[in-house]
C-alpha positions as a Markdown table, in Angstrom:
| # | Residue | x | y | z |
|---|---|---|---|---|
| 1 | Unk | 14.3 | 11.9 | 14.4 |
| 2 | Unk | 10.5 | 12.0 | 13.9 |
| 3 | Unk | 8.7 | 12.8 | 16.5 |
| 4 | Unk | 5.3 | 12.3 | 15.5 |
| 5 | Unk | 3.6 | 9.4 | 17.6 |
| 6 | Unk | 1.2 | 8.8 | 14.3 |
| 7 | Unk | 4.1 | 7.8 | 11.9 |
| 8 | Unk | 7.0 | 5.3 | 12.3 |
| 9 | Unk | 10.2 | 6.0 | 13.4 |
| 10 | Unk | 11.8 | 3.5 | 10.6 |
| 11 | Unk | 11.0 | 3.5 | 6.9 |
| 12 | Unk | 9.6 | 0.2 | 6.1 |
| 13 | Unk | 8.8 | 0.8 | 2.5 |
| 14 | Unk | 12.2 | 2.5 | 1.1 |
| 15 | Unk | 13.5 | -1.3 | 0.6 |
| 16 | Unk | 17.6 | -2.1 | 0.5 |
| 17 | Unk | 20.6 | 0.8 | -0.1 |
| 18 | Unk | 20.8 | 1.7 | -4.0 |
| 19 | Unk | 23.7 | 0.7 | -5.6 |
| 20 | Unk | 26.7 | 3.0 | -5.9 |
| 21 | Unk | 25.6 | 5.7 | -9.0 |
| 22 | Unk | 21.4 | 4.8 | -8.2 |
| 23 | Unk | 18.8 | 6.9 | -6.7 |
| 24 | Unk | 16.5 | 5.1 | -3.8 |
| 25 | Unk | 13.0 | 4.4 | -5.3 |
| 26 | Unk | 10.6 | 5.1 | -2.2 |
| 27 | Unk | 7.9 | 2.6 | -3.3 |
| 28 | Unk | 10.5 | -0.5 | -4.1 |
| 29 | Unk | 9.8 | -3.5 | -2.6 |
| 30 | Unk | 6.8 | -1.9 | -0.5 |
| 31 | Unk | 4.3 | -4.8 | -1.5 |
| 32 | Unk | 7.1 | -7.3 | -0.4 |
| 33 | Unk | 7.8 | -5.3 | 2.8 |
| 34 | Unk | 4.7 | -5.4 | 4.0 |
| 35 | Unk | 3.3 | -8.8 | 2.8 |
| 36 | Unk | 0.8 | -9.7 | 5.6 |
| 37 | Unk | 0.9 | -7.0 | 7.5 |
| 38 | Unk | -1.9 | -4.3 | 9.1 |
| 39 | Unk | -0.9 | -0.8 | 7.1 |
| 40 | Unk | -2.5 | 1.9 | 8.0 |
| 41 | Unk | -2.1 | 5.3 | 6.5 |
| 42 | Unk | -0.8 | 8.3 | 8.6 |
| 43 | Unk | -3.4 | 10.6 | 8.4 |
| 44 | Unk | -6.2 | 8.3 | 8.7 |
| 45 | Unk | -4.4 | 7.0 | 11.9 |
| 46 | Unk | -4.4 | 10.8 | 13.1 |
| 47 | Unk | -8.3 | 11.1 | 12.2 |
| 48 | Unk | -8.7 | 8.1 | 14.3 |
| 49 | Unk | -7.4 | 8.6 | 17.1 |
| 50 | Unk | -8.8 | 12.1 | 17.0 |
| 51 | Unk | -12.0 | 10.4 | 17.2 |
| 52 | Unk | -11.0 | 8.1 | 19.7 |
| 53 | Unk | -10.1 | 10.5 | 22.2 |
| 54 | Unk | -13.1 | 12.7 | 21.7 |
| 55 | Unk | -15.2 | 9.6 | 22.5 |
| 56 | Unk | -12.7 | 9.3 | 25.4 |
| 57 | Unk | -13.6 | 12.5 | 26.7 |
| 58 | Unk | -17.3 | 12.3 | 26.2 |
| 59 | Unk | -17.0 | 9.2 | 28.3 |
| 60 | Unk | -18.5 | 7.2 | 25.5 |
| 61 | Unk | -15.5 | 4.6 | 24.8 |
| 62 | Unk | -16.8 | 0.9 | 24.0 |
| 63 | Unk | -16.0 | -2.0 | 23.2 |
| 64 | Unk | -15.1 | -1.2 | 19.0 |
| 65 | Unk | -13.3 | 1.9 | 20.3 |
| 66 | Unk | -11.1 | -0.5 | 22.5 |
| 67 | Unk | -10.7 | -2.4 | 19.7 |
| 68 | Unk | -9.6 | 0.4 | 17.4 |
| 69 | Unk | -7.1 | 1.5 | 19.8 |
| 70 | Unk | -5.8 | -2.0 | 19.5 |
| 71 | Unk | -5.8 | -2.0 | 16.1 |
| 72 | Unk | -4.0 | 1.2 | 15.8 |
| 73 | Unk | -1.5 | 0.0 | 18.4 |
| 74 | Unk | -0.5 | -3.4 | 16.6 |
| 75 | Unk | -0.5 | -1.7 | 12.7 |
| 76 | Unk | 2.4 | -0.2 | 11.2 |
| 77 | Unk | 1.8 | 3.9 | 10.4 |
| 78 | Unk | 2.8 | 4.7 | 6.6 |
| 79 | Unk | 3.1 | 8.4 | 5.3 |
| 80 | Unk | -0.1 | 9.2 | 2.9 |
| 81 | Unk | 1.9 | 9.2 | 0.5 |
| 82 | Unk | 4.2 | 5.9 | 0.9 |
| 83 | Unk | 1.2 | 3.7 | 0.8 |
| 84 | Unk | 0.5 | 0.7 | -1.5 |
| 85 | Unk | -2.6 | 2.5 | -3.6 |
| 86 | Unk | -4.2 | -1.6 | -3.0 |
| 87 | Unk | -4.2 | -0.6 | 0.7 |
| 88 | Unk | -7.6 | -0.7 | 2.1 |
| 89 | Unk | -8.3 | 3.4 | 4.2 |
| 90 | Unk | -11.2 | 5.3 | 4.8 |
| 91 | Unk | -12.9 | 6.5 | 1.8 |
| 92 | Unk | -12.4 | 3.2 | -0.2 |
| 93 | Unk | -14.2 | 1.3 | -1.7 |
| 94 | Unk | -13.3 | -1.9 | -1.1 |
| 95 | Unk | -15.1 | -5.3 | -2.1 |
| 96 | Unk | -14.7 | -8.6 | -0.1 |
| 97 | Unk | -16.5 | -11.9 | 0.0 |
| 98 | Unk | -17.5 | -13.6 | 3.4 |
| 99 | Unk | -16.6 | -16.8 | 3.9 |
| 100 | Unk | -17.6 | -19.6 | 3.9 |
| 101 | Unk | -21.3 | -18.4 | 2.6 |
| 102 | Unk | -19.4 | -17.0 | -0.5 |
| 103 | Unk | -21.5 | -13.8 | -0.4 |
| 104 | Unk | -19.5 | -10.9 | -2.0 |
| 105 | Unk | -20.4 | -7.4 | -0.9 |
| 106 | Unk | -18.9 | -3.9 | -2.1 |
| 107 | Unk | -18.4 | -1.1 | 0.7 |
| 108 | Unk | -17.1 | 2.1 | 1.5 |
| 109 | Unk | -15.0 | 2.6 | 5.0 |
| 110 | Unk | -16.1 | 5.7 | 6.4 |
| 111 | Unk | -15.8 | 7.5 | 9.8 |
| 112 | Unk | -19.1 | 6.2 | 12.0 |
| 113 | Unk | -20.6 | 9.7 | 11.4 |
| 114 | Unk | -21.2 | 9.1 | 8.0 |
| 115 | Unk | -22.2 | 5.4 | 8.2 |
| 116 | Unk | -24.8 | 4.8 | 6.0 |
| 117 | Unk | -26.1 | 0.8 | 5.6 |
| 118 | Unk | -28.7 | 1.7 | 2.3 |
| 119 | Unk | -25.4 | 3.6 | 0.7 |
| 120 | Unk | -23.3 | 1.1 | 1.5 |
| 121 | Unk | -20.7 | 3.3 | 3.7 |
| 122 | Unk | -19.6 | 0.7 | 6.5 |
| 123 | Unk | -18.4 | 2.9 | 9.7 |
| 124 | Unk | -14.6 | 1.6 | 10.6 |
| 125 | Unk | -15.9 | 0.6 | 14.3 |
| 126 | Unk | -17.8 | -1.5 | 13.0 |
| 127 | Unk | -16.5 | -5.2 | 13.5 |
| 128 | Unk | -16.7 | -5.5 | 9.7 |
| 129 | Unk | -14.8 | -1.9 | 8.9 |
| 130 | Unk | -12.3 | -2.8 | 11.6 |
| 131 | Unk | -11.5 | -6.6 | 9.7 |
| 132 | Unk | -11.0 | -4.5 | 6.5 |
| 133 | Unk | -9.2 | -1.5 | 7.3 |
| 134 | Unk | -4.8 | -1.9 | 6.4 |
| 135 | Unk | -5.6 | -5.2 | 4.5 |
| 136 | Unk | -5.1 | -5.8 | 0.6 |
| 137 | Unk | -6.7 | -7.9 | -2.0 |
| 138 | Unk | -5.7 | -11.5 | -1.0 |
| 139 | Unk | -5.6 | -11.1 | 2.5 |
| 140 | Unk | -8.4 | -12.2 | 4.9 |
| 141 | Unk | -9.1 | -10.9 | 7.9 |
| 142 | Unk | -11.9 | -12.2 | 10.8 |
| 143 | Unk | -14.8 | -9.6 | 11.9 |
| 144 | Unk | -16.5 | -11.0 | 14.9 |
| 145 | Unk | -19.9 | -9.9 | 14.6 |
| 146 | Unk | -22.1 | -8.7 | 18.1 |
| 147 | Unk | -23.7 | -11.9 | 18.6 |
| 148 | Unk | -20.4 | -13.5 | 18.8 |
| 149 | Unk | -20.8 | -14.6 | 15.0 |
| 150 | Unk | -17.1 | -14.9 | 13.3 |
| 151 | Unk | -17.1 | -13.8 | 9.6 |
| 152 | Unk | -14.0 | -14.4 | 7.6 |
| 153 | Unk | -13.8 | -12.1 | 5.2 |
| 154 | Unk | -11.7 | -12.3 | 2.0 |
| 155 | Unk | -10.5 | -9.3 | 0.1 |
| 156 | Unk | -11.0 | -9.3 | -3.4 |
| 157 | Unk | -10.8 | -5.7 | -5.1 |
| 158 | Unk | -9.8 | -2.3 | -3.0 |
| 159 | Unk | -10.6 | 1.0 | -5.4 |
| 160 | Unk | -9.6 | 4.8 | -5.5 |
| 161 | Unk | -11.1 | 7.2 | -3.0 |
| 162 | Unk | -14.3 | 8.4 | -3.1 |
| 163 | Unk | -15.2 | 11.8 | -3.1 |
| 164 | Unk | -17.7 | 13.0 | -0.5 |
């Protein structure tokens, strides 16, 4: 049995037994599986909470690293390499439109160190990284802004990884 805390215990995405004579296809049935649900890949998850508990330890936890932590705790962990490719993870760029203003904005999730507003690298504490992170094109998800603002936020396109 695995016991890393960071990846789940069941396979979600390898689907129903093959048929007598056929191979199991990993990937089958993986968008179905996982229709509405919070995916987050496992070694983003393991980056996270890496960064979580050295905020822990600095004594610097807040409110978006509470919220992380919750995040992390309700999402189901996929291996790297298991995960839908539409999945939105850090290091994507992902575009969504807010609703109901209609605006449509194209960021890249990255870890709050490398945040940048004018490059359009959206830290995932952020209220708006957290709404996007483990969501597909589709799905919408609810970032409640620091003035108490709620944004819905539709996800239109996620792309490949950026390099840094």
């Amino acid at each position: 049995m695995n016991t890393n805390p960071l990846v789940s215990n069941t396979n979600p995405v390898a689907g129903p037994a093959p048929l007598a004579g056929q191979a199991r296809d990993p990937l089958a049935g993986s968008a179905r599986a996982f229709a509405g649900e919070l995916l987050i890949r496992a070694g983003d998850a393991g980056e996270l909470r890496r960064l979580l508990d050295t905020l822990e330890h600095l004594n610097r936890t807040d409110r978006a690293a509470e919220a992380m932590d919750e995040l992390l705790e309700s999402a189901r962990i996929v291996e790297d390499r298991l995960l839908p490719e539409d999945i939105v993870t850090l290091d994507t760029l992902v575009e969504y439109r807010e609703l109901p203003s209609g605006t449509t904005r194209a960021i890249t999730l990255v870890l709050p160190h490398l945040a940048d507003a004018a490059q359009g690298r959206v830290s995932v504490l952020s209220p708006v990284g957290r709404a996007l992170l483990g969501r597909k094109p589709g799905q919408q998800s609810e970032a409640v802004l620091a003035n108490e603002k709620r944004l819905r936020l539709d996800i239109l396109t996620v792309g490949g990884q950026v390099a840094d």
